[in-house]
C-alpha positions as CSV (number, residue, x, y, z in Angstrom):
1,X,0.0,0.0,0.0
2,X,1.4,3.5,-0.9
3,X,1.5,6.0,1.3
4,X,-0.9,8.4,-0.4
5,X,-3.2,5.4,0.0
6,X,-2.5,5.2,3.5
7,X,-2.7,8.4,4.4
8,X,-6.8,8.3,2.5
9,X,-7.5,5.4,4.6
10,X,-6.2,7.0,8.1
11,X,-8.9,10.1,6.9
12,X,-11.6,7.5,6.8
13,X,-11.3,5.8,10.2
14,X,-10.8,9.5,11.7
15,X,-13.9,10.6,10.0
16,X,-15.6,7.6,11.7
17,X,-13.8,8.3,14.8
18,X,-14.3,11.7,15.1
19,X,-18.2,11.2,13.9
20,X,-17.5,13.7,11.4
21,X,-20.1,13.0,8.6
22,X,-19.3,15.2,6.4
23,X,-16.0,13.8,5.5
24,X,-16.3,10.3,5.0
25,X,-18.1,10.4,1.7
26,X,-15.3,12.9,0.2
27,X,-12.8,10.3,2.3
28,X,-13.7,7.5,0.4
29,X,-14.2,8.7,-3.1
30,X,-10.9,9.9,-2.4
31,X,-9.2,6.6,-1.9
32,X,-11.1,5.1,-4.4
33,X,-9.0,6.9,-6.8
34,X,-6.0,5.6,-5.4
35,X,-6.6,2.3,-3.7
36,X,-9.7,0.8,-5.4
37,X,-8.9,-2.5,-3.4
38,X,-8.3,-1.0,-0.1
39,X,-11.5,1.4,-0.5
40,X,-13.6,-1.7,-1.6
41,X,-12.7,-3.6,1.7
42,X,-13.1,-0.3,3.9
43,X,-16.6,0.2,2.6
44,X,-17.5,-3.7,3.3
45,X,-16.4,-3.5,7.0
46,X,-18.2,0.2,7.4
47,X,-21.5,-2.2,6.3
48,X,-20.5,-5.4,7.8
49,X,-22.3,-5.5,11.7
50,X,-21.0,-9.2,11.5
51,X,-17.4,-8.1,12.0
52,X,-15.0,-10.0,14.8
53,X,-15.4,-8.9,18.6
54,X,-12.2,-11.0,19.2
55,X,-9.5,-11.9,16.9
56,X,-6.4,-14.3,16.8
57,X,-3.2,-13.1,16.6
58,X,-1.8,-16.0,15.3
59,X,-3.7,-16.1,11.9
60,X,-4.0,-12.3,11.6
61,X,-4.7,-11.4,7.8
62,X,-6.0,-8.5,8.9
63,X,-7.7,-6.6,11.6
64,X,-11.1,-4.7,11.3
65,X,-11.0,-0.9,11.2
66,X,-14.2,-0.1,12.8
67,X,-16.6,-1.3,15.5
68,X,-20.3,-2.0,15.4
69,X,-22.6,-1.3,18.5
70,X,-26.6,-0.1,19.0
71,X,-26.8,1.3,15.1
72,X,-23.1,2.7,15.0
73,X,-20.1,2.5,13.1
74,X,-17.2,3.3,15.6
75,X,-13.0,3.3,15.2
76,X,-11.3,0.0,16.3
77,X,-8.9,-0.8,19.1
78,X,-7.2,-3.7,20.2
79,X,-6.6,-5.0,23.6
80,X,-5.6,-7.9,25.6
81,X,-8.4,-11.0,25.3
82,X,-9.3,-13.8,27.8
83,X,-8.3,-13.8,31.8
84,X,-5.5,-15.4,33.7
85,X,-7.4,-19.1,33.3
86,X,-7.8,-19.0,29.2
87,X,-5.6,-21.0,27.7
88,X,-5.7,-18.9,24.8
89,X,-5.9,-15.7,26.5
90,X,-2.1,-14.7,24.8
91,X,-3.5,-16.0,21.6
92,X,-6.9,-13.2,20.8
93,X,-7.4,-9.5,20.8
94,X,-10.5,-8.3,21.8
95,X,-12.3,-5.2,19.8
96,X,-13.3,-2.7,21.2
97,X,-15.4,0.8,20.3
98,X,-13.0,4.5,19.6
99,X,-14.6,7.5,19.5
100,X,-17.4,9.2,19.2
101,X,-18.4,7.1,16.1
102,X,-21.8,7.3,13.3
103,X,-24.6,6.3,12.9
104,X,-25.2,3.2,10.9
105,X,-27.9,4.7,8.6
106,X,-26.4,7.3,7.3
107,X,-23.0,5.5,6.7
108,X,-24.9,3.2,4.6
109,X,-26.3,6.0,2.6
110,X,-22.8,7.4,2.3
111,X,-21.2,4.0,1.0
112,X,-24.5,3.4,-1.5
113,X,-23.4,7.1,-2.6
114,X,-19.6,6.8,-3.1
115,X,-20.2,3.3,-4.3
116,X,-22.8,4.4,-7.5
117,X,-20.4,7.2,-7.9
118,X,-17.3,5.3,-8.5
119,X,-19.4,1.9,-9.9
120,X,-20.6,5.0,-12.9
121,X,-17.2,5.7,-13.7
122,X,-16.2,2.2,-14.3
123,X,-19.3,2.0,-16.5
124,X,-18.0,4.9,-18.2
125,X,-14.1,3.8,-18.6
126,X,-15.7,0.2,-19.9
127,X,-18.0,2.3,-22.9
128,X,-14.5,4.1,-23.7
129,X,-12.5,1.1,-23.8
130,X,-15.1,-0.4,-26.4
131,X,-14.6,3.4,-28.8
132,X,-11.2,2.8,-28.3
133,X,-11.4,-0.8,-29.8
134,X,-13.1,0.4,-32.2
135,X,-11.4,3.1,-33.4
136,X,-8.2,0.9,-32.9
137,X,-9.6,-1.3,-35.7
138,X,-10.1,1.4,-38.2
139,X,-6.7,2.4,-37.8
140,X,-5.3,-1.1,-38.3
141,X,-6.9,-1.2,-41.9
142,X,-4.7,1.6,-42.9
143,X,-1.7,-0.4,-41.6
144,X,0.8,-1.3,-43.8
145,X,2.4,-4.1,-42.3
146,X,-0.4,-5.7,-40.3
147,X,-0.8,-9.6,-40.5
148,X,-4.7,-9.4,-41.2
149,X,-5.7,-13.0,-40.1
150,X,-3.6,-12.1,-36.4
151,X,-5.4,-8.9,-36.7
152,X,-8.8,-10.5,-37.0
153,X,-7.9,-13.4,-34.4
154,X,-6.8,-9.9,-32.3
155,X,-10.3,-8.1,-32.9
156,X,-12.1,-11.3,-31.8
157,X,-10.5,-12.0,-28.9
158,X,-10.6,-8.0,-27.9
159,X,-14.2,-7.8,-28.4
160,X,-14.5,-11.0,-26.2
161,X,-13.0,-9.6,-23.3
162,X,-15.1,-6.6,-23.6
163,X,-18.0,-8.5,-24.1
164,X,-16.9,-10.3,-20.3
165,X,-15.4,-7.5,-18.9
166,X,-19.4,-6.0,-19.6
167,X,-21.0,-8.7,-18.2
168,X,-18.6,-8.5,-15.1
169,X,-19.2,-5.1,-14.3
170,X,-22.9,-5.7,-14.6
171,X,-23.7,-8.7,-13.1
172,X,-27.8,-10.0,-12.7
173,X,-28.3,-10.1,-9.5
């Protein structure tokens, strides 16, 4: 992860953290122009009320940003798990609620916004890519050199991988 995309994802859990509304939706849109992956998994945990209480910090792939409780979306922290008399006490991290945290409802509205926002402009960089092909296989027929039977095996397989890359972005639900 980059640090630009770092520093995006540090002003998304203090927006949460700081129950600043305002700037998680301008947070996010933000780092989903630099870190589509990281913003994708950011927006599941901000909807997912399923997430961990207690985690292992053996098999740590990684730990949850935020904290679910009555209807909010909170900041997570770590801290010791178990007592004296759990055998795996050393082993689990409990999770536990940071600051002063948002409301679950309008988070969701936030996410659905960000999301259709940046879900249109893949849309819209997948009906380019298909004027680009397009106009790619115009120009090749003025080409001088151009094997026309790798060309054509080209253009088929190009207008394939539209064709899925379509169907991906658009899938029936």
């Amino acid at each position: 992860m980059c640090e630009e995309s770092k520093r995006l994802k540090q002003y998304v859990i203090d927006a949460v953290v700081g129950g600043n509304l305002d700037r998680l939706g301008p947070s996010l849109a933000s780092l989903s122009k630099v870190d589509p992956g990281e913003y994708l998994a950011l927006t599941r945990q901000l909807l997912d009320t399923e997430l961990p209480k207690q985690v292992s910090t053996l098999v740590c792939i990684s730990l949850p940003e935020f904290f679910h409780a009555d209807g909010s979306v909170y900041g997570a922290v770590f801290s010791g798990s178990g007592g004296a008399f759990s055998a795996f006490s050393s082993f689990t991290t409990s999770v536990h609620q940071a600051g002063v945290g948002l409301a679950l409802e309008d988070v969701q509205r936030i996410v659905a916004e960000t999301r259709a926002e940046y879900e249109a402009g893949v849309l819209k960089k997948v009906a380019e890519l298909k004027d680009r092909l397009s106009e790619l296989d115009f120009l090749l027929s003025g080409h001088s050199a151009v094997d026309r039977s790798i060309a054509s095996l080209a253009r088929t397989d190009l207008t394939k991988g539209h064709a899925l890359l379509v169907a991906a972005v658009n899938p029936t639900k």
